[in-house]
N, C-alpha and C positions, 0 to 999 in steps of 0.2 A: 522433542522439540521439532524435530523434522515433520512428525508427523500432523502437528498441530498447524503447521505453516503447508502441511497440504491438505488441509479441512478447511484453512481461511481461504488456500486458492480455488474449492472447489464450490458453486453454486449452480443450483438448477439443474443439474446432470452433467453441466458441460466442467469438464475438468483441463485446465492446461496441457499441453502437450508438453512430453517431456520435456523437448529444449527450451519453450518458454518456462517451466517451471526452475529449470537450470538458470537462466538467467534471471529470474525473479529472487531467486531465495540465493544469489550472490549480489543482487543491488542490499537483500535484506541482511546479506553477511557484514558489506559494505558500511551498512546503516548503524549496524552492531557495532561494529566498528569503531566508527564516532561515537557513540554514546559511552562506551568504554574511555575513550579518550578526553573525551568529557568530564567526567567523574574524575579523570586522574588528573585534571588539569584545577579542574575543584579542588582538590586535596590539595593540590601542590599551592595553591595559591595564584593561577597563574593571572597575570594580566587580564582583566574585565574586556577589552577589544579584543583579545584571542578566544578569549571565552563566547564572545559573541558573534565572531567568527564563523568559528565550529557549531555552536547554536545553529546559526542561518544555514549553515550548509546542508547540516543533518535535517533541517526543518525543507528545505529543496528537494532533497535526497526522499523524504516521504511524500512529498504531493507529490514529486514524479511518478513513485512506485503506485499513489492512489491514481492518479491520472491514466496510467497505463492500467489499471483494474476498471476502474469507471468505462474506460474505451473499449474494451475488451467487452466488458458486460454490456454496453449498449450495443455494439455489435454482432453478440453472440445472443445472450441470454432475450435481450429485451427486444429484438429485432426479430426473433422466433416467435416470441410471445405476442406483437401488434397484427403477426400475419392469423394471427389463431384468436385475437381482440378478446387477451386471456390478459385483463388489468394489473392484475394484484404485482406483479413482478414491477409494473411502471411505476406503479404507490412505492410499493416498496422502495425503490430506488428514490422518488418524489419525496419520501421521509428521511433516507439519509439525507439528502442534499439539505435538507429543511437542519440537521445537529453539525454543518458543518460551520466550521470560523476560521 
């Protein structure tokens, strides 16, 4: 699992530095978390506004962690690539943005 969550941190060559990867993969512990609690609050029956609660939070809790990937990438990855006016990495990113909702 660990190592999957640092295959998704790694693009273009540029890989997180350890201590951002440390606090990346405890927002995603964090994230785990809640969805765990989710599920048991499903089972349990619990109240639809707590339910939706936790919904909103863990659905906060992910744009953040995309927000701080996207920031990251544009700064790192895409920022190298406009000085070198080496496209594909802009599309690329121009295509996520294009599946997101």
């Amino acid at each position: 699992r660990e190592e999957s969550l640092e295959i998704i941190l790694e693009h273009a060559g540029k890989v997180f530095s350890p201590e951002e990867k440390k606090k990346m993969c405890a927002r995603v512990k964090r994230i785990e978390g809640q969805i765990k609690t989710l599920e048991k609050m499903i089972e349990r029956d619990a109240p639809c506004v707590e339910v939706m609660r936790l919904i909103n939070s863990a659905t906060g809790a992910l744009k953040g962690l995309l927000t701080k990937v996207v920031t990251d990438h544009l700064n790192g990855c895409i920022s190298s690539v406009i000085s070198k006016k080496d496209a594909a990495l802009v599309d690329e990113l121009s295509d996520f943005f294009k599946t997101l909702k």
